[in-house]
PADREN-573360 format. One line per field, with one value per residue: chain; residue in three letters; z, x, y of N, C-alpha, C, CB in turn. Coordinates in nm, 3 decimals, padded with zeros to 5 digits. Each point is the difference from the previous one (the first is absolute). Glycine has a CB too. Layout:
zator	c(A,...);
torza	c(ALA,...);
nup	c(Z,...);
neast	c(X,...);
nnorth	c(Y,...);
caup	c(Z,...);
caeast	c(X,...);
canorth	c(Y,...);
cup	c(Z,...);
ceast	c(X,...);
cnorth	c(Y,...);
cbup	c(Z,...);
cbeast	c(X,...);
cbnorth	c(Y,...);
END
This chain:
zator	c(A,A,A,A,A,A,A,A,A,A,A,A,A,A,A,A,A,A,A,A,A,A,A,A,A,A,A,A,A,A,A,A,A,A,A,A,A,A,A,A,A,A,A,A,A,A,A,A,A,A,A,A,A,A,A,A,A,A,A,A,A,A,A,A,A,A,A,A,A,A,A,A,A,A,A,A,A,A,A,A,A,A,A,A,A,A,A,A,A,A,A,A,A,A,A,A,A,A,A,A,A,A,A,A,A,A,A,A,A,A,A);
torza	c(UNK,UNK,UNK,UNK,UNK,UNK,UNK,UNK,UNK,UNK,UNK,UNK,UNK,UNK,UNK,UNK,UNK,UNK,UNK,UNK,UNK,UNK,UNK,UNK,UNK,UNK,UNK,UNK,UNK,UNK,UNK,UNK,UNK,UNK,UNK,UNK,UNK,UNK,UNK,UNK,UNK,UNK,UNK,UNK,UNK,UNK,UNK,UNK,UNK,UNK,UNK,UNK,UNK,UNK,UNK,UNK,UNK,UNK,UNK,UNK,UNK,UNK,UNK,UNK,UNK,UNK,UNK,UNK,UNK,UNK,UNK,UNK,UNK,UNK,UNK,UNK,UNK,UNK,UNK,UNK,UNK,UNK,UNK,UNK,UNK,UNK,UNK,UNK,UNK,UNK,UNK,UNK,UNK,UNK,UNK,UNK,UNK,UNK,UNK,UNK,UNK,UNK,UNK,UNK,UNK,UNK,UNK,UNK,UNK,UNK,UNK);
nup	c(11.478,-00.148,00.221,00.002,-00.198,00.172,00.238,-00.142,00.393,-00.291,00.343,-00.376,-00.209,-00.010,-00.202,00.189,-00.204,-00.037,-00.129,-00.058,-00.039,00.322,-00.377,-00.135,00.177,-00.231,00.155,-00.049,00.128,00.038,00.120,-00.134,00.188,-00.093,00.334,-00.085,00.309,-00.004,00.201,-00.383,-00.181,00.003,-00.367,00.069,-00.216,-00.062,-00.192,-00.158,00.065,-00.108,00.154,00.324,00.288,-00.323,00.257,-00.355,-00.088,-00.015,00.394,-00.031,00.223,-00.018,-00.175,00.288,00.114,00.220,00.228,00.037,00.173,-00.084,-00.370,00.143,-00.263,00.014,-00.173,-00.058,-00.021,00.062,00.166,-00.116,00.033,00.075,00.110,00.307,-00.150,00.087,00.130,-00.008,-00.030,00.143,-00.090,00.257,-00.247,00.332,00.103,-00.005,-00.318,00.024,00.262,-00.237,00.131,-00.177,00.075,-00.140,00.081,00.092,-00.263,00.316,00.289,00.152,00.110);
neast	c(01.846,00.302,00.054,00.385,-00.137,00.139,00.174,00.187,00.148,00.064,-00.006,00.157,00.175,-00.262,-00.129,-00.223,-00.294,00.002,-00.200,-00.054,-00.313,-00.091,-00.122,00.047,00.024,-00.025,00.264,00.085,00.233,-00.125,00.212,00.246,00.044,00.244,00.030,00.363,-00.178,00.332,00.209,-00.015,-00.159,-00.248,00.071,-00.215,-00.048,-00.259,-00.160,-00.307,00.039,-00.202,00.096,00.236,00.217,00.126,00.144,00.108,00.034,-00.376,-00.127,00.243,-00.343,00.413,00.399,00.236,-00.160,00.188,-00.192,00.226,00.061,-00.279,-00.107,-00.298,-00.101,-00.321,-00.023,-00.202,-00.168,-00.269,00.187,-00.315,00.030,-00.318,00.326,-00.139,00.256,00.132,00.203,00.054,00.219,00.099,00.258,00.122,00.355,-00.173,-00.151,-00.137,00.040,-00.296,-00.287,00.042,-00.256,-00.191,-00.139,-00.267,-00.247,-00.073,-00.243,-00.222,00.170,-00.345,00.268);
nnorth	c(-03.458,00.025,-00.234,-00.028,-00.217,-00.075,00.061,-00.216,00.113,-00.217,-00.106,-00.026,00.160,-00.140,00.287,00.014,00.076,00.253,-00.158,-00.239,00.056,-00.168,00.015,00.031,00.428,00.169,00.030,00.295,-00.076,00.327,-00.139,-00.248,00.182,-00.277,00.038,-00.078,-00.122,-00.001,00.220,-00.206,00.184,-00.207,-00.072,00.084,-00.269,00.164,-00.315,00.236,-00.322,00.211,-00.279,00.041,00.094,00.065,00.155,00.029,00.284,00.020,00.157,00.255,00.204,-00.071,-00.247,00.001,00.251,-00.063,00.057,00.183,-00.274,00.148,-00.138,00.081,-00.166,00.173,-00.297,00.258,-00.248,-00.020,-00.334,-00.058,-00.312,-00.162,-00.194,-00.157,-00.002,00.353,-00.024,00.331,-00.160,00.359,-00.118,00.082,-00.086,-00.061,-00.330,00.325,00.265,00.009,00.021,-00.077,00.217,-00.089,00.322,-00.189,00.018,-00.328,00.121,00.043,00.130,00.104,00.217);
caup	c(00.095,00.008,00.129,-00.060,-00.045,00.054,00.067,-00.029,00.010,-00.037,00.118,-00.046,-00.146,-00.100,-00.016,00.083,00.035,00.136,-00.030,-00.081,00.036,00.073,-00.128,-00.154,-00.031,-00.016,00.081,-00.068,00.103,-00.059,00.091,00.113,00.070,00.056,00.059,00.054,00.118,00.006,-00.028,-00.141,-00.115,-00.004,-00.130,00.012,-00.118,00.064,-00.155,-00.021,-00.132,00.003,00.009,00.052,00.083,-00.066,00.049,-00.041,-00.100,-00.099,00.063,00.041,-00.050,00.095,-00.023,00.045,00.061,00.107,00.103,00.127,00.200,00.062,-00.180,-00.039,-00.148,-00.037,-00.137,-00.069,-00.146,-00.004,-00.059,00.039,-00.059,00.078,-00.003,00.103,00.000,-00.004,00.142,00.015,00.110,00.047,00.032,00.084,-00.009,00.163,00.046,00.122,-00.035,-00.078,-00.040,-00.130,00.011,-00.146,00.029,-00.108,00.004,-00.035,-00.046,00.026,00.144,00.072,00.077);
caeast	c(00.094,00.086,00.030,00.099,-00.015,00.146,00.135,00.137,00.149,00.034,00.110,00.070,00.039,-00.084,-00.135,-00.082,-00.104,-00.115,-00.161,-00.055,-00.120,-00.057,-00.081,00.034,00.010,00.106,00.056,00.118,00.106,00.090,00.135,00.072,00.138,00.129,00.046,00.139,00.013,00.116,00.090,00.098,-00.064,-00.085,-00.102,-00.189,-00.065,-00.110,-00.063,-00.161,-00.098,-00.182,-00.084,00.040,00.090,00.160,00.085,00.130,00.026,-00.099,-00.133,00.123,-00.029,00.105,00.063,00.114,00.082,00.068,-00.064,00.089,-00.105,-00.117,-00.073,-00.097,-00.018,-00.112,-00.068,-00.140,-00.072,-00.141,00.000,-00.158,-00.033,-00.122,00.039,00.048,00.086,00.137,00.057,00.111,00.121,00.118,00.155,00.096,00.136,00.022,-00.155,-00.040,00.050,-00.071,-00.212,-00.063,-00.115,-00.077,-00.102,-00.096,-00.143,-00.052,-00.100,-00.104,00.045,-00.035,00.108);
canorth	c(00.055,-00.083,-00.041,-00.121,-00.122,-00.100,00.038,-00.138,00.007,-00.189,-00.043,-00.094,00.049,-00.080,00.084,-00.078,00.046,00.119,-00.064,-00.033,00.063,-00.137,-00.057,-00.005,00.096,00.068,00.073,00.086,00.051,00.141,00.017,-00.064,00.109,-00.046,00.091,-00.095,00.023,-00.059,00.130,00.015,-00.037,-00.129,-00.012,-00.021,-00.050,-00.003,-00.139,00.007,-00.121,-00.023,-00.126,-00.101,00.056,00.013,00.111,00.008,00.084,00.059,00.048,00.103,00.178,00.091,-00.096,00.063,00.149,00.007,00.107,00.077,-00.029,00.056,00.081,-00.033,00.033,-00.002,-00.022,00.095,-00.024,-00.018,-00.129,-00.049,-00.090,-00.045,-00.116,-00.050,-00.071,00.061,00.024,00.077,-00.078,00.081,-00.027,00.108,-00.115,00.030,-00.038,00.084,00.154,00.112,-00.016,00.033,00.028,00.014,00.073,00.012,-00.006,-00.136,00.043,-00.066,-00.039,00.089,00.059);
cup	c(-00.004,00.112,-00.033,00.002,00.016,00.061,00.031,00.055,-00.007,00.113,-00.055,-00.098,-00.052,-00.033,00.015,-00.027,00.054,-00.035,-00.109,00.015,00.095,-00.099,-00.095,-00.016,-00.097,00.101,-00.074,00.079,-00.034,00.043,00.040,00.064,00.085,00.088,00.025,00.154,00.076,-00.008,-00.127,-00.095,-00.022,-00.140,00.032,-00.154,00.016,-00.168,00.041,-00.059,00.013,00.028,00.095,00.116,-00.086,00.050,-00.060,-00.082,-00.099,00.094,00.045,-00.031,00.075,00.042,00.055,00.041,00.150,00.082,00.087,00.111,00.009,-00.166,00.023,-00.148,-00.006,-00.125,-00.034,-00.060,00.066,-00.020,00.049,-00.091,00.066,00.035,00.132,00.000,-00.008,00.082,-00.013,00.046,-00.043,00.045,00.058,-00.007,00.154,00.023,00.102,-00.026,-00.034,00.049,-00.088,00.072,-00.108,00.070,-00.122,00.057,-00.052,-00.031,00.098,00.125,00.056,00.130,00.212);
ceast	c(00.129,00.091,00.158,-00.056,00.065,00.153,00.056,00.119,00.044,00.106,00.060,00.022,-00.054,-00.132,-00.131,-00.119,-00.052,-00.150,-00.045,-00.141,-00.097,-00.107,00.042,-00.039,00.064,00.063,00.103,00.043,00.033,00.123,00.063,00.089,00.071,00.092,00.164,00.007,00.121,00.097,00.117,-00.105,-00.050,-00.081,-00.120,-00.055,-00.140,-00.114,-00.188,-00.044,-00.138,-00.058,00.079,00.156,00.114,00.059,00.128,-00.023,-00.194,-00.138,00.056,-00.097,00.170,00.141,00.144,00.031,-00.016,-00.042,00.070,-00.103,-00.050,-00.086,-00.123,-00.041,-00.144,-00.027,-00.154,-00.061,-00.130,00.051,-00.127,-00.035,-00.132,00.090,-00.001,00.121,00.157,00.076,00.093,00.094,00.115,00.138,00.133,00.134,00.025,-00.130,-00.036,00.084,-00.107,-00.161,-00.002,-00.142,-00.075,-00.117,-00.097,-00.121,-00.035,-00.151,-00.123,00.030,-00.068,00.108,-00.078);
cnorth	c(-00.082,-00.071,-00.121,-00.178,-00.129,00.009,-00.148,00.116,-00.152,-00.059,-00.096,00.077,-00.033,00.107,-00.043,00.096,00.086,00.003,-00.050,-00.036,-00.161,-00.032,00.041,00.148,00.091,00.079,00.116,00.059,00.128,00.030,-00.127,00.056,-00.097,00.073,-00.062,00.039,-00.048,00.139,-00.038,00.015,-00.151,00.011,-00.049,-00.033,-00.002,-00.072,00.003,-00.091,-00.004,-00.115,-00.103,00.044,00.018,00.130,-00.005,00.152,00.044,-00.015,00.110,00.131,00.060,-00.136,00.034,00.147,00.004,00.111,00.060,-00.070,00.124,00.045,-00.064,-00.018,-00.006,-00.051,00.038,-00.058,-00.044,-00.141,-00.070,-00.113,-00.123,-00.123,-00.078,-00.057,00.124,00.018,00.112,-00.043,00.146,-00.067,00.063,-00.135,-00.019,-00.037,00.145,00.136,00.075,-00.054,00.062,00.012,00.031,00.051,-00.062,-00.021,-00.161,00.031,-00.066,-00.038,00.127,00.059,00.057);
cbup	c(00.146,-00.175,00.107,00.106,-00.106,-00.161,00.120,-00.290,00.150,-00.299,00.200,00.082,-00.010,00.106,-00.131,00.189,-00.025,00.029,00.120,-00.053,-00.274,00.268,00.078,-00.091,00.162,-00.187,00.167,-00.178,00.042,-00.012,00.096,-00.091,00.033,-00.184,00.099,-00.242,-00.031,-00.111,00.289,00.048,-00.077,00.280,-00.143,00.214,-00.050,00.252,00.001,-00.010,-00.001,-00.157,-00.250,-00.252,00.208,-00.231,00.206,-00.014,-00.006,-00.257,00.066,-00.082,00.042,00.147,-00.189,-00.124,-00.212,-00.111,-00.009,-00.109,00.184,00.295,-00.222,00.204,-00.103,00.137,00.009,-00.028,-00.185,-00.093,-00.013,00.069,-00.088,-00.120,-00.188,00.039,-00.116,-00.116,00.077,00.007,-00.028,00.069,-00.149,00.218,-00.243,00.038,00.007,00.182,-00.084,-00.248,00.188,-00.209,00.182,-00.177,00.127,-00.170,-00.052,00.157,-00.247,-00.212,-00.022,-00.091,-00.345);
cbeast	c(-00.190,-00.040,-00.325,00.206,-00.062,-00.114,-00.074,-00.080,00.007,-00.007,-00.110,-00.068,00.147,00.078,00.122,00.173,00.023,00.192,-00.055,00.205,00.012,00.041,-00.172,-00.054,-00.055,-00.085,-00.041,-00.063,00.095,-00.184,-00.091,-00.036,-00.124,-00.023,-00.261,00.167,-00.223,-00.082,-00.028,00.215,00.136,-00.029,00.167,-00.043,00.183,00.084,00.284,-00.010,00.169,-00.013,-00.105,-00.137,-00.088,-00.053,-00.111,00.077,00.337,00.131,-00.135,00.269,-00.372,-00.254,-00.160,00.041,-00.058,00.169,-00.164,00.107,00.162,00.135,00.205,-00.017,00.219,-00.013,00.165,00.070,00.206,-00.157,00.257,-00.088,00.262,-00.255,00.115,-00.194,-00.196,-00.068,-00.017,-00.105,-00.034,-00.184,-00.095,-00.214,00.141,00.172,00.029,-00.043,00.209,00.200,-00.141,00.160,00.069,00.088,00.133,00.141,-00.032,00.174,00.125,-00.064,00.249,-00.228,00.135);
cbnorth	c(00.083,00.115,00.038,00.188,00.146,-00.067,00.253,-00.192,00.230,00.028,00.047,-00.205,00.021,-00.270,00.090,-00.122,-00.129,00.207,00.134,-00.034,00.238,00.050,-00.019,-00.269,-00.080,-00.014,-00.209,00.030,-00.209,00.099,00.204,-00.154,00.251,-00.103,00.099,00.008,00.009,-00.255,00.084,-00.155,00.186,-00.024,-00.043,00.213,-00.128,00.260,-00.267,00.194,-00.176,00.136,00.037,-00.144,-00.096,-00.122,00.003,-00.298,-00.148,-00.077,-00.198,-00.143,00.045,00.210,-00.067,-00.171,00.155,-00.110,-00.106,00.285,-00.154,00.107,00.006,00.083,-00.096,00.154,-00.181,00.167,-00.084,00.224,-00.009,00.238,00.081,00.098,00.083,-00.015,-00.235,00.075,-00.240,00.132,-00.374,00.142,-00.086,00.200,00.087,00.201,-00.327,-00.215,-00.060,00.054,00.005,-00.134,00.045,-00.202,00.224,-00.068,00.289,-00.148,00.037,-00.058,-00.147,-00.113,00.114);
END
């Protein structure tokens, strides 16, 4: 079943952690939906390291695009992996503009 996995409104520009798994499960993210909650435009970034927190250019699923105020965005896929150590981190250019939310499944989690 699919349930969310994590929500961040960053209250800073620095990139930060929305989830990251509490074992060594497998997991999988199908949805992050970025919402801008701010009345300007606000870049957003959004990152997948499998073993650790780096948040630059080479963990980058989604990197500087630009969100209209009140916009929304849906990222779709299957990202999976078993690792405890992985993390999703996110990045808004405006503190307190944008949540992020991550949907998916964690293998072997009773609901």
């Amino acid at each position: 079943m699919i349930r969310q996995l994590g929500q961040l409104r960053p209250a800073s520009t620095v990139a930060a952690s929305v989830f990251t798994p509490a074992v060594a499960a497998p997991y999988t993210v199908s949805l992050i939906n970025i919402c801008n909650v701010s009345t300007a435009d606000v870049v957003v970034s959004v990152f997948h390291d499998v073993d650790g927190v780096t948040y630059d250019q080479s963990t980058a699923l989604l990197y500087t695009h630009t969100l209209s105020a009140g916009g929304m965005l849906q990222i779709e896929g299957n990202i999976a992996d078993y690792r405890a150590a992985g993390n999703i981190g996110v990045q808004s250019s405006v503190a307190n503009a944008a949540t992020f939310t991550v949907y998916g499944t964690i293998s072997g989690e009773r609901v």
